[in-house]
Wavefront OBJ file of the C-alpha trace (Angstrom):
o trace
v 31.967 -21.668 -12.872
v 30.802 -21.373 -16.824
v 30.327 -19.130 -19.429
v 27.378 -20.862 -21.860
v 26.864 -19.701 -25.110
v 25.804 -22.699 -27.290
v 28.289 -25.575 -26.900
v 31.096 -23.672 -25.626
v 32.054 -23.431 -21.961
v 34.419 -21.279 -21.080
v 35.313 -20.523 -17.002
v 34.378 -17.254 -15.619
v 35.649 -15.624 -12.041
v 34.112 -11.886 -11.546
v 36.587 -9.123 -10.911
v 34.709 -7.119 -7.983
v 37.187 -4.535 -7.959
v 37.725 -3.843 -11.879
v 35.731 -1.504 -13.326
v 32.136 -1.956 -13.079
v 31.618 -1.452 -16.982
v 33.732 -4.736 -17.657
v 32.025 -6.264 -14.096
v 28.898 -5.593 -16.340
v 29.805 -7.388 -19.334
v 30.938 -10.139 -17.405
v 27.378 -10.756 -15.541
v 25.643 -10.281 -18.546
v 27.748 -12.922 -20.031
v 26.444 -15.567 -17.754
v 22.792 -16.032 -19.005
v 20.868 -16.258 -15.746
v 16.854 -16.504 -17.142
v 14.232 -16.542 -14.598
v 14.752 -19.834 -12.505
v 18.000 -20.940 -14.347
v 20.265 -18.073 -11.890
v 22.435 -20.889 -10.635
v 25.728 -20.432 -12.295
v 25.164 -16.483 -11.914
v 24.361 -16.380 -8.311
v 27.553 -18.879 -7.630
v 29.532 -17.076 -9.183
v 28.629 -14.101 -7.255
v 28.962 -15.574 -4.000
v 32.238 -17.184 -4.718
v 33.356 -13.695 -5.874
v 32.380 -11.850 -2.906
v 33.989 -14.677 -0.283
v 37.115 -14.268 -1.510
v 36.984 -9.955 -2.490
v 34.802 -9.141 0.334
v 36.249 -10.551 3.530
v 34.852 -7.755 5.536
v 31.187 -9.087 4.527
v 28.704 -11.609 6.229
v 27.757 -13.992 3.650
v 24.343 -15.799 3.325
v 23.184 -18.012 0.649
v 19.147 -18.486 0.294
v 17.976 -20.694 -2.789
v 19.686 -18.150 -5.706
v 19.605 -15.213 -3.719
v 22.738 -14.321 -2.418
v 22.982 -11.662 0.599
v 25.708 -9.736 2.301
v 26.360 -7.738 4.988
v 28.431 -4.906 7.338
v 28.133 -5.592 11.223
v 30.061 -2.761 11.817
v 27.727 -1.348 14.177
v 26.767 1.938 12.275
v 23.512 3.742 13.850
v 22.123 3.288 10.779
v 21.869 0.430 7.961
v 21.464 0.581 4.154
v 20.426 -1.788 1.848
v 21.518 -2.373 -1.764
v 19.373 -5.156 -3.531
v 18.901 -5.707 -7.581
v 17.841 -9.270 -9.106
v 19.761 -11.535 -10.674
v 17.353 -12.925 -13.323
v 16.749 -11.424 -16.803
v 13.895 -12.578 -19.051
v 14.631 -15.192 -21.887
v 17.221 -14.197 -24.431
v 16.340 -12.960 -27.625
v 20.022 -13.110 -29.758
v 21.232 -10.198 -27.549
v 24.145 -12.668 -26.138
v 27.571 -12.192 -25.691
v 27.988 -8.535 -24.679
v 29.355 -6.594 -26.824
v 30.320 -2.994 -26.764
v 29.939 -0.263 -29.317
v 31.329 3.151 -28.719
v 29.678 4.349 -25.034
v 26.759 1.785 -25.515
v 27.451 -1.964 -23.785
v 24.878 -4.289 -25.267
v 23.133 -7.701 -24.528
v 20.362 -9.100 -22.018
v 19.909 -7.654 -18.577
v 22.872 -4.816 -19.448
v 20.332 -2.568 -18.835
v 17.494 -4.375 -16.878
v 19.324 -4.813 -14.251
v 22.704 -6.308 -14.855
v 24.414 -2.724 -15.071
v 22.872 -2.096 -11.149
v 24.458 -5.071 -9.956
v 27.868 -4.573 -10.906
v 27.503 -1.015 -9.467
v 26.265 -2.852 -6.283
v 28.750 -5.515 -6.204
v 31.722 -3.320 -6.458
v 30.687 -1.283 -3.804
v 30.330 -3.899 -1.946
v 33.803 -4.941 -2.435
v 35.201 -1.292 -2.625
v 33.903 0.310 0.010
v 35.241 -1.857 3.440
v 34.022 0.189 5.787
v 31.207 2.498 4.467
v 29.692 5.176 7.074
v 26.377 3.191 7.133
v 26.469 -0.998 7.912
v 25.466 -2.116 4.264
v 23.552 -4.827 3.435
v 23.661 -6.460 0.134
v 20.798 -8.847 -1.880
v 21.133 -10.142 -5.193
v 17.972 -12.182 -5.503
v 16.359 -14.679 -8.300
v 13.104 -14.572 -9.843
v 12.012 -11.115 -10.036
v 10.368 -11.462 -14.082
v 8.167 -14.147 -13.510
v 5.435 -14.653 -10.795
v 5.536 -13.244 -7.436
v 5.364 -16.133 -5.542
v 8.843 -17.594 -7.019
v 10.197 -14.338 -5.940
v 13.406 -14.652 -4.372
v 13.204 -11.391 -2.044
v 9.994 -12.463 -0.932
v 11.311 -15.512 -0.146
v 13.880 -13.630 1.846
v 11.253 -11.480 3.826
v 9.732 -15.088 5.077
v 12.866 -17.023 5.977
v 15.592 -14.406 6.730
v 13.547 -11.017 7.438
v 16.209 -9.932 9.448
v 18.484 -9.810 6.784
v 15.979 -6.831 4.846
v 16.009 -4.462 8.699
v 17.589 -0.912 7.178
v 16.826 2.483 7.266
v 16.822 3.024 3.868
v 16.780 0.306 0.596
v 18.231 1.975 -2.935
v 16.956 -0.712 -5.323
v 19.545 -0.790 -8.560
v 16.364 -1.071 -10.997
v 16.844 0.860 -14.044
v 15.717 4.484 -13.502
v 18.576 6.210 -16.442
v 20.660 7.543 -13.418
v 17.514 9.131 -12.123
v 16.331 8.862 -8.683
v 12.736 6.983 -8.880
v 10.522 7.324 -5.901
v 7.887 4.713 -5.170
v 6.201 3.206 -7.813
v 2.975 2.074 -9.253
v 0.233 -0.405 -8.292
v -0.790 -2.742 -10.715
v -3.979 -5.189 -11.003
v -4.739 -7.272 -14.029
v -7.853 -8.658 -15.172
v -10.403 -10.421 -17.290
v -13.820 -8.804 -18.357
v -15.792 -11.618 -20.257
v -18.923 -11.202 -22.482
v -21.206 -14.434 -23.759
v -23.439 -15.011 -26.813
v -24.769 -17.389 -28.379
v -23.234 -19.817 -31.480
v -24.871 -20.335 -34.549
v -23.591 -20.703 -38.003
v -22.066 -17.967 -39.741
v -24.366 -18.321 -42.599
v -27.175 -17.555 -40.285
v -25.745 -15.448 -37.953
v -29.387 -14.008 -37.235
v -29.975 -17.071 -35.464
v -27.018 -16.105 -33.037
v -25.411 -13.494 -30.189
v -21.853 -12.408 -31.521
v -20.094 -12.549 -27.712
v -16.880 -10.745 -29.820
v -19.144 -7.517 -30.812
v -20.618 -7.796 -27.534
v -17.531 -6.925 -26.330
v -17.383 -3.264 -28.379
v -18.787 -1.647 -24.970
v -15.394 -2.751 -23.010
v -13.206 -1.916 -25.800
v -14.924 1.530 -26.336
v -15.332 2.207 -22.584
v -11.460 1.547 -22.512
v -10.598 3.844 -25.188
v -12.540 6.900 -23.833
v -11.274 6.017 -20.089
v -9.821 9.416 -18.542
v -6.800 8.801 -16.267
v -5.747 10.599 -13.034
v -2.332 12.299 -12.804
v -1.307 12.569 -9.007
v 0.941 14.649 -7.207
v 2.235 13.231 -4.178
v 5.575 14.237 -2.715
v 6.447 16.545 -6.055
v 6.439 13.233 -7.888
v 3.542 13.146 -10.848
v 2.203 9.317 -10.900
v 0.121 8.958 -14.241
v -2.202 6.214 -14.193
v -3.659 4.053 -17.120
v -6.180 1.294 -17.760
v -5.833 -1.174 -21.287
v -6.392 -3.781 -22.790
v -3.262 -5.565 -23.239
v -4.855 -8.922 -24.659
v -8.300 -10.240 -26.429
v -9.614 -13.571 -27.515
v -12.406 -14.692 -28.726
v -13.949 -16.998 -31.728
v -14.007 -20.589 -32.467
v -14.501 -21.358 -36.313
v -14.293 -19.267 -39.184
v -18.015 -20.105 -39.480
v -19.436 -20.210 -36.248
v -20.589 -16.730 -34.330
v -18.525 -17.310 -30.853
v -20.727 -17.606 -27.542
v -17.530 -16.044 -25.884
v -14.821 -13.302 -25.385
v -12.593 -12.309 -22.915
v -10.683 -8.880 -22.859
v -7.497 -8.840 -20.917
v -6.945 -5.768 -18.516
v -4.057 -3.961 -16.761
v -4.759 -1.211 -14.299
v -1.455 0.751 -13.402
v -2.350 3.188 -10.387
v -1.238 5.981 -8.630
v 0.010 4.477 -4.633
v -2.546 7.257 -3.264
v -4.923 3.822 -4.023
v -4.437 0.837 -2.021
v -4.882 -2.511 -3.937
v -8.870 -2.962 -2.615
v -9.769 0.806 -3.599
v -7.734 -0.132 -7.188
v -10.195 -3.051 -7.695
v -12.989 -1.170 -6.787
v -12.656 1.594 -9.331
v -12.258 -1.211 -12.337
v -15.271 -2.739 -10.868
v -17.487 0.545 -11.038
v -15.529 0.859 -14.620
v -16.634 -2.183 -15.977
v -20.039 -2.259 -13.645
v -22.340 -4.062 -16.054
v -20.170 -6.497 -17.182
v -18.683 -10.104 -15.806
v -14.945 -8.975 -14.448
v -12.476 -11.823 -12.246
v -9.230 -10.497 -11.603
v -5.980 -12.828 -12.163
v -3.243 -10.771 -9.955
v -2.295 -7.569 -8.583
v 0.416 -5.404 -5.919
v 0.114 -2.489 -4.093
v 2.260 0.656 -4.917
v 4.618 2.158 -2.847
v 4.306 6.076 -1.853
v 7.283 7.777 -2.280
v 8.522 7.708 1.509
v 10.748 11.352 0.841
v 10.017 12.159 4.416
v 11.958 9.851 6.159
v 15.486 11.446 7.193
v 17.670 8.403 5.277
v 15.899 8.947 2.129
v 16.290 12.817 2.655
v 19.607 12.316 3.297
v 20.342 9.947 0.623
v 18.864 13.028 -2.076
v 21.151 15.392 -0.978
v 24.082 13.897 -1.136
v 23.179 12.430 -5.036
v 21.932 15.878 -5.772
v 19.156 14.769 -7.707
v 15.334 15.954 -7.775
v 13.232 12.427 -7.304
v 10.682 11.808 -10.096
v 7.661 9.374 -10.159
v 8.224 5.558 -10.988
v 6.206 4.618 -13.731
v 5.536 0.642 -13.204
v 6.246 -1.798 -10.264
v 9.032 -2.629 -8.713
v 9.877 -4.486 -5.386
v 10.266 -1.211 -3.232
v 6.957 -1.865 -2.786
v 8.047 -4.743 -0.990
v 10.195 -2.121 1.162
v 7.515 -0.117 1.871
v 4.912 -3.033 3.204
v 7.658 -3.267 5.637
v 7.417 0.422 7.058
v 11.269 0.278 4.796
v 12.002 3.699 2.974
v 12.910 2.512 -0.579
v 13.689 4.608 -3.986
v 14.879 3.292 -7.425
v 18.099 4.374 -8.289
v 20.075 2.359 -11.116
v 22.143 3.290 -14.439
v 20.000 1.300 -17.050
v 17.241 2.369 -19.837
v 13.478 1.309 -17.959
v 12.584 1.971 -21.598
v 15.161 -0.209 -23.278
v 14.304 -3.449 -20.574
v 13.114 -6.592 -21.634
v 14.025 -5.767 -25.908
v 16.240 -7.660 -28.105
v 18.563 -4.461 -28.559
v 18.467 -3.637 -25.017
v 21.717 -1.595 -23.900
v 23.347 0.647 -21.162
v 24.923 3.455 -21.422
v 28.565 3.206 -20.113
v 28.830 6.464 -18.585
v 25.662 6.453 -16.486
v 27.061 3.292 -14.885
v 30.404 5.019 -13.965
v 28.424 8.136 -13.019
v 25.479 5.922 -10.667
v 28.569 4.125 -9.120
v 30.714 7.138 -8.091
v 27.885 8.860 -6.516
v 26.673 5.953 -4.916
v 30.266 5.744 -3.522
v 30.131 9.196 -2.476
v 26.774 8.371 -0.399
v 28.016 5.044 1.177
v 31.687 7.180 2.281
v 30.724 10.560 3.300
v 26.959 10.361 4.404
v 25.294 13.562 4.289
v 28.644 15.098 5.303
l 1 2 3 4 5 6 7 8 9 10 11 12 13 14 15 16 17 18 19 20 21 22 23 24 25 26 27 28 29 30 31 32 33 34 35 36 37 38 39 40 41 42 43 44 45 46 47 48 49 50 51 52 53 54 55 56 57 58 59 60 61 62 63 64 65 66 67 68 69 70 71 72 73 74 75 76 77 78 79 80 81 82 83 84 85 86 87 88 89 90 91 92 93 94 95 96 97 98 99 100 101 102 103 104 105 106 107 108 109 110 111 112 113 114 115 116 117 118 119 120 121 122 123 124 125 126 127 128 129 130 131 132 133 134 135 136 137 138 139 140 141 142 143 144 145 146 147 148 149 150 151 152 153 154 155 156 157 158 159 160 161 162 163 164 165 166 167 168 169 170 171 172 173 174 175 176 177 178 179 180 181 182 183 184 185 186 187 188 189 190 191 192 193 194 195 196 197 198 199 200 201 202 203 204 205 206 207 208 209 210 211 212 213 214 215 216 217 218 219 220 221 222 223 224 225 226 227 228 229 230 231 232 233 234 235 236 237 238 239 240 241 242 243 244 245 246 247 248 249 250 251 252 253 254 255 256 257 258 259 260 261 262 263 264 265 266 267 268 269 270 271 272 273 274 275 276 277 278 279 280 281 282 283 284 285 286 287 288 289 290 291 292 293 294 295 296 297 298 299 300 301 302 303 304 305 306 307 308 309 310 311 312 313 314 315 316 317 318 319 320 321 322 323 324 325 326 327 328 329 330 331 332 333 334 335 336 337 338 339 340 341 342 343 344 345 346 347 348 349 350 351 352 353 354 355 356 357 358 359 360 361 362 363 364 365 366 367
């Protein structure tokens, strides 16, 4: 196992049972970009064979998974992603007073130490435990390695409850929210700029979308005590082909985040009716996922954290819990806000305070 940074290789074994602060810096340390998880994810199962006896092993692509058969009435599932998105300078870790900093301490490095030390702590929790560490969560869904999962090995995703390590700031997160992405397109005519009369600016044609998007009123939901807020921008524009030539084209780049009261066709609907007189072809989008606070394991789960749930403000793969009929909340010790930037950090004491309570959960149940 290796330790890149530049030219230098240096070998790397995790500690499982050290503190999950240094466990942190350690993962970080072993870049693990979208699709390039390798050395990460063997280094993770190699860790957990020889500190986790009491665990079933399975090894899928990148993903690694792990599991109790301890034959507990009831089964809970830990899962976070191995991948972070490219690195931006932010490597090696380094630590500055209660702030540990570098890529994917925070997004969501931090919640798989926490994971993998329970997992190697905690022998013989009062729930069976299942643990997945997947690849491929930043990029596109298809590479997905929990999706992959759900086709090959869906047995291996069967709980009562799944506590997904994202980044909520030692908040619990409940469901999350839908998102759709677009293209709304407006044509002209070219002519040269000298006698623009001549043509149909396609880039001031698109004013109307622009201005349509600027006045657009959002909902805020209630559901379950959680407030979604919902949005519609632009998040892109192009448009123009010469400095003197009035374009014939321009396409304006949507993203629809939405409350999980919608289901994906109602979500497209409502940008359609938005955007009604115009040409609109969506590129991608994913359900939300309702909160779920109902079910008994995720009741039980919030009273033994003590925590009030919130609303999850973006998308995250307990969506992917919650296609399955799976109760699934967020619950994780990094910054959502600070994910995916070049100073991106974790506070140290949220992942020692996310980790004991999680302990207390996985040992004493709702006892």
């Amino acid at each position: 196992m290796v330790r890149l940074f530049g030219d230098t290789v240096t070998p790397v074994d995790l500690d499982l049972v050290a503190d999950p602060v240094e466990l942190t810096a350690a993962l970080v340390d072993v870049p693990s970009v979208s699709g390039q998880e390798a050395a990460l994810a063997d280094a993770v199962q190699r860790a957990l064979a020889a500190q986790a006896p009491h665990l079933r092993l399975l090894r899928s692509g990148n993903t690694v998974l792990a599991r109790t058969e301890l034959g507990r009435p009831q089964r809970v599932l830990l899962a976070g992603h191995l991948d972070t998105v490219p690195l931006a300078g932010n490597l090696p870790s380094r630590r500055c007073g209660e702030l540990l900093y570098g890529c994917g301490t925070s997004d969501m490095k931090s919640g798989d130490a926490m994971i993998l030390h329970l997992a190697a702590t905690v022998p013989e929790p009062v729930y069976d435990l299942t643990v997945v560490l997947y690849d491929c969560e930043e990029i596109e869904a298809a590479r997905n390695g929990l999706g992959r999962i759900e086709r090959e090995h869906p047995e291996w995703l069967a709980a009562q409850l799944a506590i997904l390590a994202e980044p909520t700031s030692g908040l619990v997160e409940a469901g999350c929210q839908g998102t759709l992405r677009g293209t709304v397109r407006t044509a002209g005519r070219r002519a040269h700029s000298a006698r623009s009369w001549l043509g149909d600016n396609a880039i001031h044609a698109a004013g109307p979308v622009l201005a349509r998007l600027a006045s657009y009123q959002p909902r805020s939901v209630e559901i379950d005590g959680c407030t979604y807020r919902e949005g519609l921008q632009a998040v892109g524009i192009s448009g123009g082909v010469a400095n003197n030539v009035v374009p014939d084209a321009c396409e304006v780049r949507v993203n629809f985040r939405f409350a999980p009261d919608r289901s994906l066709p109602q979500a497209y609907q409502h940008v359609r009716e938005v955007f009604c007189e115009f040409e609109l072809q969506f590129t991608d989008g994913a359900c939300g996922a309702l909160p779920g606070l109902d079910a008994p394991a995720a009741r039980e789960f919030l009273a033994t954290i003590g925590l009030a749930p919130v609303a999850k403000y973006g998308w995250t793969d307990v969506s992917r819990f919650a296609a399955l009929g799976i109760p699934a909340l967020n619950y994780g010790p990094g910054d959502p806000n600070l994910a995916h930037t070049r100073d991106e950090h974790v506070r140290i004491p949220h992942i020692t305070a996310c980790t004991e309570s999680l302990r207390r959960y996985l040992t004493m149940g709702g006892h």
